[in-house]
C-alpha positions as a Markdown table, in Angstrom:
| # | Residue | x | y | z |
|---|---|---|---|---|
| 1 | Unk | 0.0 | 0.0 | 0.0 |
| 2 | Unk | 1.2 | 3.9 | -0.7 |
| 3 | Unk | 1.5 | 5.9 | 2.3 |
| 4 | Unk | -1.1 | 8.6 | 2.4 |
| 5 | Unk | 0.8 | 11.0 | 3.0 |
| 6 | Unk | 2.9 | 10.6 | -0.4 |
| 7 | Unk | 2.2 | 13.6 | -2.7 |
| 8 | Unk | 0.8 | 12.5 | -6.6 |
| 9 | Unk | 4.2 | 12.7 | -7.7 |
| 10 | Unk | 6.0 | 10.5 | -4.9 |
| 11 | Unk | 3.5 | 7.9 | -5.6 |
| 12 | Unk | 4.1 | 7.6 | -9.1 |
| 13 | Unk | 8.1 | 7.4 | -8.5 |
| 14 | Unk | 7.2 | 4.6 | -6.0 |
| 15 | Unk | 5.0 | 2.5 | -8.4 |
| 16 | Unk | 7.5 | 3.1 | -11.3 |
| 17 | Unk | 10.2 | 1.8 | -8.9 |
| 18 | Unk | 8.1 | -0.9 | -7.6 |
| 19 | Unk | 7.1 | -2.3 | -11.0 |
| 20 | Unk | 10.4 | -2.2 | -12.4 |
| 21 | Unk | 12.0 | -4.5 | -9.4 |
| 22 | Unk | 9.0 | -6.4 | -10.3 |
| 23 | Unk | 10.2 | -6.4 | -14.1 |
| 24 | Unk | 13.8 | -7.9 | -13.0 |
| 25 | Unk | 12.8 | -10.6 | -11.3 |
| 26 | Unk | 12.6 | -9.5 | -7.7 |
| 27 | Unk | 9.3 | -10.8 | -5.2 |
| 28 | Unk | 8.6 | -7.5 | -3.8 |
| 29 | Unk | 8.5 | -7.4 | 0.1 |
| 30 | Unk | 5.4 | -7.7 | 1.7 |
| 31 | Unk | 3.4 | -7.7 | -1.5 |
| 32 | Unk | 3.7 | -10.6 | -3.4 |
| 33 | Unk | 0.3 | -10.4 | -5.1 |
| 34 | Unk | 1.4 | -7.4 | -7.2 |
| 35 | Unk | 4.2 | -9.5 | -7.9 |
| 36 | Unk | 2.2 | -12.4 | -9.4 |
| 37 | Unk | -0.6 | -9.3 | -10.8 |
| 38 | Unk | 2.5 | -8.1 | -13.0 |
| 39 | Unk | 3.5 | -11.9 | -14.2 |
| 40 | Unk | 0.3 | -12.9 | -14.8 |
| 41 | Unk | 0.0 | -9.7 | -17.1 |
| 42 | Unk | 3.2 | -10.4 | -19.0 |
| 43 | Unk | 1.0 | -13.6 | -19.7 |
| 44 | Unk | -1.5 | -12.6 | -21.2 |
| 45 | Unk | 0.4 | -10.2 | -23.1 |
| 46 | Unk | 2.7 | -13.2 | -24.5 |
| 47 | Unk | 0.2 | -15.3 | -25.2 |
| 48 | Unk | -1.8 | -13.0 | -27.3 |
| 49 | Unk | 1.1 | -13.2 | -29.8 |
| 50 | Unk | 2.2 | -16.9 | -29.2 |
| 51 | Unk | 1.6 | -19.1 | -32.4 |
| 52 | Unk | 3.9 | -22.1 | -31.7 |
| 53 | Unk | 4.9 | -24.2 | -28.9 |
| 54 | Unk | 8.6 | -22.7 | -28.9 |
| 55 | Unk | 6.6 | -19.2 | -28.2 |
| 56 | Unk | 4.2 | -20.4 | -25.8 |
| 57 | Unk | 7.8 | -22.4 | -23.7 |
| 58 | Unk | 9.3 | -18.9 | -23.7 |
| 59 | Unk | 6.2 | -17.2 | -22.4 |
| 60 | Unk | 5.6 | -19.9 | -19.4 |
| 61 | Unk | 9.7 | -20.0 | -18.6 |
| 62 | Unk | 9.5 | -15.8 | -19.0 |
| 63 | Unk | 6.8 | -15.8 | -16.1 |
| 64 | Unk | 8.6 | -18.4 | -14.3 |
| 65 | Unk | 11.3 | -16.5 | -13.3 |
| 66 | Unk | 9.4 | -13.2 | -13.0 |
| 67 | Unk | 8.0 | -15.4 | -10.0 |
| 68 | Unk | 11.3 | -16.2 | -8.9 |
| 69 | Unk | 11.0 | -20.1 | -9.7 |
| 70 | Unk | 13.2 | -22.2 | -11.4 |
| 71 | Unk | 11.1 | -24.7 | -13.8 |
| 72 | Unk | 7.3 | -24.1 | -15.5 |
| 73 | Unk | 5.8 | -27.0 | -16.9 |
| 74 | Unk | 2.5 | -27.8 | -18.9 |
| 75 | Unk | 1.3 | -31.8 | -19.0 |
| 76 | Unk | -1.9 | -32.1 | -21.0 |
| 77 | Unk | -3.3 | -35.8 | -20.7 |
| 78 | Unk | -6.8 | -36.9 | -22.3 |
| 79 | Unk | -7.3 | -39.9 | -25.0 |
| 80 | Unk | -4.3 | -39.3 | -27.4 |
| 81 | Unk | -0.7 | -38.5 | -26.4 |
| 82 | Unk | 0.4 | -36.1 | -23.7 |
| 83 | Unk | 1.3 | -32.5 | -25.1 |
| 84 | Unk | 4.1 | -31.4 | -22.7 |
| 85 | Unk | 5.4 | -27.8 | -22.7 |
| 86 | Unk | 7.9 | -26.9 | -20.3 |
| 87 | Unk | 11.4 | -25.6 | -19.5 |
| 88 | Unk | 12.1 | -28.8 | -17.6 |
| 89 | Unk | 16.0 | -30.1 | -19.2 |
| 90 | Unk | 15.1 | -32.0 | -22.1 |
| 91 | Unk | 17.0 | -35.2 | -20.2 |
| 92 | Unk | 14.4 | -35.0 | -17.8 |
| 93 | Unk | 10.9 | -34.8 | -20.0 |
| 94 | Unk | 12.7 | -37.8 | -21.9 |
| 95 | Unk | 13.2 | -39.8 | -19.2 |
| 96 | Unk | 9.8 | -39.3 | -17.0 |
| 97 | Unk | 7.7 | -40.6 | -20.2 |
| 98 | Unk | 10.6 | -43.3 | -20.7 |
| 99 | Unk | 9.9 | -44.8 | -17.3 |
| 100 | Unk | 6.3 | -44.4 | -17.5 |
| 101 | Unk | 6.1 | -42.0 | -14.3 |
| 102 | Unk | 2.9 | -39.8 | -15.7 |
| 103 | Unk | 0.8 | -43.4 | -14.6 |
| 104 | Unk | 2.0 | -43.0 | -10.8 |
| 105 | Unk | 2.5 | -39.4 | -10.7 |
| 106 | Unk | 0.7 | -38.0 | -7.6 |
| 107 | Unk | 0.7 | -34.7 | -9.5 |
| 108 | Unk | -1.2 | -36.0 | -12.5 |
| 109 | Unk | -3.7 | -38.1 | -10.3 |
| 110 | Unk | -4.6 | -34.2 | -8.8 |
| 111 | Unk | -5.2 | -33.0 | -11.8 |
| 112 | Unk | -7.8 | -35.7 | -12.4 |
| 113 | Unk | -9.2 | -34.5 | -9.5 |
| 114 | Unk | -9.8 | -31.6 | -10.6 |
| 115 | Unk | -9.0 | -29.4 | -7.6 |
| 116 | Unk | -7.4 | -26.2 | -7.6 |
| 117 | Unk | -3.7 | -26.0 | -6.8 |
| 118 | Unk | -1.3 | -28.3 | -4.9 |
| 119 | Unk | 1.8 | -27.0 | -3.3 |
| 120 | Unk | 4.2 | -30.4 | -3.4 |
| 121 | Unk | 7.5 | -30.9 | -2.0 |
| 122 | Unk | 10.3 | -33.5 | -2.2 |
| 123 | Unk | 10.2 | -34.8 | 1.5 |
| 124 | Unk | 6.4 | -35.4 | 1.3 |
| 125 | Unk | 7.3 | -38.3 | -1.5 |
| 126 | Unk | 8.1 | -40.1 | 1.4 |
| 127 | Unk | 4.7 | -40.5 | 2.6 |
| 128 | Unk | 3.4 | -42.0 | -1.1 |
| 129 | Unk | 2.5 | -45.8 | -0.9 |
| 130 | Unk | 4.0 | -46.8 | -4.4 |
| 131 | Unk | 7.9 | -47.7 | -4.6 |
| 132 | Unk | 7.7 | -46.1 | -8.0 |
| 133 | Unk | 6.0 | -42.7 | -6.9 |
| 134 | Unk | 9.4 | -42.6 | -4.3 |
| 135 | Unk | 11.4 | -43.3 | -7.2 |
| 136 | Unk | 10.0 | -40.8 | -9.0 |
| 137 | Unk | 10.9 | -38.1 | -6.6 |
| 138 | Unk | 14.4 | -39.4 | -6.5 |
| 139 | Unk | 15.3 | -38.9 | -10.1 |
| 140 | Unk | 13.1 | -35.6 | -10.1 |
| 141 | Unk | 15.6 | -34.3 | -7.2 |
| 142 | Unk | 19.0 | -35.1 | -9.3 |
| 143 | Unk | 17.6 | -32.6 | -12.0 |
| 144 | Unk | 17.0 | -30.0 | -9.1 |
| 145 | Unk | 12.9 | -30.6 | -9.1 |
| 146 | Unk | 12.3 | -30.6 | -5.6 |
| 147 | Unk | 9.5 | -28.6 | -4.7 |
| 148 | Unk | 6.3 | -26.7 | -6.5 |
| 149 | Unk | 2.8 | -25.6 | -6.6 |
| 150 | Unk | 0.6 | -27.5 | -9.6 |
| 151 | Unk | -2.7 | -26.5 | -11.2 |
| 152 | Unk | -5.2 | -29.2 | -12.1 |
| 153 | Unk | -7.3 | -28.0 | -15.1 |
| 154 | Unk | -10.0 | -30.1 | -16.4 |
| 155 | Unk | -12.3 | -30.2 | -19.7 |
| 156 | Unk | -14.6 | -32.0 | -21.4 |
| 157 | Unk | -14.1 | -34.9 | -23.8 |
| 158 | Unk | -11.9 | -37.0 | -20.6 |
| 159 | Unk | -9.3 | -34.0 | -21.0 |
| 160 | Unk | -7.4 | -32.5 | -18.2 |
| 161 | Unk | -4.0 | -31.3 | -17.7 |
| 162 | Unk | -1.3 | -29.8 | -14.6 |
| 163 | Unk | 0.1 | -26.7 | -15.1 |
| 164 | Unk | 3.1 | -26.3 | -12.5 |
| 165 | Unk | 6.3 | -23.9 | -11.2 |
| 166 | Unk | 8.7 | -25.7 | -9.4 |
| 167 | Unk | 12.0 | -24.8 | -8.0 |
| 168 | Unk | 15.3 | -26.4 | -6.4 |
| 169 | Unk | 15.0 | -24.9 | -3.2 |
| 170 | Unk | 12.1 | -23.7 | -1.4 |
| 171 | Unk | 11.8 | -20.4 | 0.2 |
| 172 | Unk | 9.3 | -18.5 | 2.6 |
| 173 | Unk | 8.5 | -15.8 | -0.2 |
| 174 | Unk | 7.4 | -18.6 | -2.6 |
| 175 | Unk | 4.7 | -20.4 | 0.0 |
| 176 | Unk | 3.7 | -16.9 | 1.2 |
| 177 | Unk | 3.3 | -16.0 | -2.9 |
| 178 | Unk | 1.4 | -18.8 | -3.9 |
| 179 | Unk | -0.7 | -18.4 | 0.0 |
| 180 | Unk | -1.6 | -15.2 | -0.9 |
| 181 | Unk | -2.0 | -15.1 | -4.4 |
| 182 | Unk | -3.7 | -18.3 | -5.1 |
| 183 | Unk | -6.4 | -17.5 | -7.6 |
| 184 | Unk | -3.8 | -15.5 | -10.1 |
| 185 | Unk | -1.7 | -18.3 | -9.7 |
| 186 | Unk | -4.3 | -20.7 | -10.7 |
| 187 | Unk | -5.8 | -18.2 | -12.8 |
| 188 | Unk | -2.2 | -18.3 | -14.8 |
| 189 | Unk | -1.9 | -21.9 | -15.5 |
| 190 | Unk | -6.2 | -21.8 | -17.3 |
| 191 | Unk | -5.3 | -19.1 | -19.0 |
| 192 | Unk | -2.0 | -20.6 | -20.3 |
| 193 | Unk | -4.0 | -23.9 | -20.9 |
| 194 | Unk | -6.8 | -21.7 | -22.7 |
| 195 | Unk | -4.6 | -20.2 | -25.3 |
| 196 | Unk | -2.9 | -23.8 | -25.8 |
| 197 | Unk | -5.7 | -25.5 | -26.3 |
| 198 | Unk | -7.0 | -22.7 | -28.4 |
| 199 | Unk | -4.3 | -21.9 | -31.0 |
| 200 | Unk | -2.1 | -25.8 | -30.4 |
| 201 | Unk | -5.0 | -27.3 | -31.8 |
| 202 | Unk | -4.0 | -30.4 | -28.8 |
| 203 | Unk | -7.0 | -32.4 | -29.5 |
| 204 | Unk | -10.2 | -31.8 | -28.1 |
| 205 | Unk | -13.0 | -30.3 | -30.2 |
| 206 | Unk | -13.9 | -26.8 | -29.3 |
| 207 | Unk | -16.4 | -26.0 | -26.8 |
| 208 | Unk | -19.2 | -23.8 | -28.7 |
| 209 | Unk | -19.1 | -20.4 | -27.2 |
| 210 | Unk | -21.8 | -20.0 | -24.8 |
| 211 | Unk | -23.9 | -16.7 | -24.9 |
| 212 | Unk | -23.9 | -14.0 | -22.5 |
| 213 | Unk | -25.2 | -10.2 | -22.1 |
| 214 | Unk | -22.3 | -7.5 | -24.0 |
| 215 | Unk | -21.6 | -6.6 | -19.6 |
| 216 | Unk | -20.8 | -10.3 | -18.8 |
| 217 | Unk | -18.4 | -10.6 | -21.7 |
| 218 | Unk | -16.7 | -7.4 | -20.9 |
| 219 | Unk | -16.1 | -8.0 | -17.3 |
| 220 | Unk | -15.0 | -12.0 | -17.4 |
| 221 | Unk | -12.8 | -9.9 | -20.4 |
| 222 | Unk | -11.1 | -7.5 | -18.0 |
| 223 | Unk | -10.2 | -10.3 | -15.3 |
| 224 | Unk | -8.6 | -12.5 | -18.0 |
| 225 | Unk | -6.5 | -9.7 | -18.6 |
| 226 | Unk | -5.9 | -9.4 | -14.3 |
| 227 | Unk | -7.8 | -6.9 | -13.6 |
| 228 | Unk | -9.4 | -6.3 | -10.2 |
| 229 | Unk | -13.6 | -5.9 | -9.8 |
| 230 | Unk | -12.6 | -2.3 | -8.5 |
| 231 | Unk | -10.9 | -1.7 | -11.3 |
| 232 | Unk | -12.6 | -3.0 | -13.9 |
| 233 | Unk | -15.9 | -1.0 | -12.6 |
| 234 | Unk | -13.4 | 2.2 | -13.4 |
| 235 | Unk | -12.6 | 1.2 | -16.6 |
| 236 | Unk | -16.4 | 0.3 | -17.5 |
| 237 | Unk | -17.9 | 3.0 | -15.4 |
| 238 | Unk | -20.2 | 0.9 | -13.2 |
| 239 | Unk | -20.2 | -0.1 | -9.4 |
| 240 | Unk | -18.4 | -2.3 | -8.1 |
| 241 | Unk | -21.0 | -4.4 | -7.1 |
| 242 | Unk | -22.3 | -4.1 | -10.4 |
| 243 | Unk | -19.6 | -5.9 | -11.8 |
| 244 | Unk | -19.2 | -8.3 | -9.2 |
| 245 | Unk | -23.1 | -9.1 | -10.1 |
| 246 | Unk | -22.2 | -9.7 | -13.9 |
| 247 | Unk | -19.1 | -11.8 | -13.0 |
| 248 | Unk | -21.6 | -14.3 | -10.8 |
| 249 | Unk | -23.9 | -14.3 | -13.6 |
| 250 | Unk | -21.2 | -14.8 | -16.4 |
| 251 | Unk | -19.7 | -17.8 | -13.9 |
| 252 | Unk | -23.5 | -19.8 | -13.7 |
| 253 | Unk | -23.8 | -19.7 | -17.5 |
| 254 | Unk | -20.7 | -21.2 | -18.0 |
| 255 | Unk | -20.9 | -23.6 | -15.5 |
| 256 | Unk | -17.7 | -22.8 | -13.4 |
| 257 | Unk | -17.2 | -22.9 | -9.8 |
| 258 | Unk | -14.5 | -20.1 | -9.9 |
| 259 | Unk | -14.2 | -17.2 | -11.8 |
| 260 | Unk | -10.9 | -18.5 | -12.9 |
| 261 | Unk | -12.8 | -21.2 | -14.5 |
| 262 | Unk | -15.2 | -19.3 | -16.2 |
| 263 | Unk | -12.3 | -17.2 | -17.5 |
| 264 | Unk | -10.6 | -19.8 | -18.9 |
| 265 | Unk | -13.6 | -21.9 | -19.9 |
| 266 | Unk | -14.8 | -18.3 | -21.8 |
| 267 | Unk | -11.3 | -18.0 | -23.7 |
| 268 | Unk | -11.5 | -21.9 | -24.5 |
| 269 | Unk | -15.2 | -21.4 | -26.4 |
| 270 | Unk | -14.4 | -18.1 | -28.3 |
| 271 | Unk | -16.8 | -16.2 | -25.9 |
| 272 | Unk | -13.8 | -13.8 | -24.9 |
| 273 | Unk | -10.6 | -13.3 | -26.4 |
């Protein structure tokens, strides 16, 4: 928060300074939501003008390391062959599918699930049941994949996929990032799964775009690009509230439970963009 006793002028220096540590990679203290706010909006920016999978790899590990973590990876799983995208070392990806460790991985089986996001580390693989799951672990630590956050994204036709940061070392900032932050961070890896699924062409028919009022699409349009209720009311000229009351609306047509899934499930159909 800005001090309110800054004048116009000292504010503006201390966003620009803000946002530019932000822009090199720093978490900023005691705000790591405007942190995640500014790499989910480098994003959505990226994406817009991603075509290929080299493009959409360059966005994901760019955000990455805005976030401060080491690895992003994308695992999309339905009737034909998984589509990975990720800055994992190639040894690694090779290697995981080699050994057959997307069939045990406790990650994968979350993302079945279908529940929101997972923070995982490398010392809870001790409390799996399977030998292999352990195993898995193991090899995943000699390539410095020790501990992450995952994002279990789900879709129609017996589709669903993980979307996941993970790093070599685990730090305070990163738990209180992803604590704090939750719903941009799962917010990041629909959108990211959106646009794939959208422009990759990985697979599953398109979902037909599912009608709603011109104030629904402009609002669910405005928080896939990160923006807040409050500000989107600015931007549109309405209330709060008003917004708010669109968003609900815009989330029971589509059949979401979140407003990150409506967002992504909106982008997926065609109904935003």
């Amino acid at each position: 928060m800005f001090s309110p006793h800054l004048s116009g002028k000292a504010v503006r220096i201390k966003r620009k300074r803000i946002i530019r540590r932000a822009k090199q990679g720093d978490l900023i203290q005691g705000s790591p939501m405007k942190s995640v706010e500014l790499a989910y909006q480098e994003l959505v920016d990226g994406l817009h003008s991603s075509a290929g999978e080299a493009e959409f790899e360059r966005v994901g590990r760019r955000v990455a390391e805005r976030m401060g973590f080491r690895y992003f990876a994308y695992l999309g799983l339905g009737d034909l062959d998984p589509v990975l995208i990720s800055s994992y070392p190639k040894r690694w990806s090779e290697h995981y599918f080699a050994e057959g460790y997307e069939d045990v991985d406790p990650v994968i089986a979350f993302a079945r699930s279908g529940r929101s996001t997972l923070q995982w580390t490398r010392e809870a693989a001790r409390r799996f049941p399977l030998r292999a799951q352990k195993r898995l672990f193991d090899d995943a630590d000699e390539f410095g994949i020790r501990h992450g956050v995952s994002v279990a994204i789900t879709g129609g036709f017996n589709r669903f996929a993980a979307f996941t940061f993970a790093v070599d070392e685990v730090s305070s900032a990163h738990g209180r990032m992803v604590t704090e932050a939750n719903d941009i961070v799962q917010l990041i890896g629909l959108t990211f799964h959106a646009h794939a699924d959208a422009k990759l062409v990985l697979r599953s028919p398109r979902n037909e775009a599912v009608p709603l009022t011109q104030r629904e699409r402009e609002c669910l349009t405005w928080a896939a690009r990160g923006k807040s209720m409050e500000a989107t009311a600015m931007i549109i000229g309405v209330t709060p509230r008003a917004v708010k009351f669109h968003l609900d609306n815009a989330r029971v047509r589509l059949g979401a439970e979140t407003l990150p899934q409506a967002v992504a499930i909106a982008l997926q159909g065609g109904t935003i963009t």
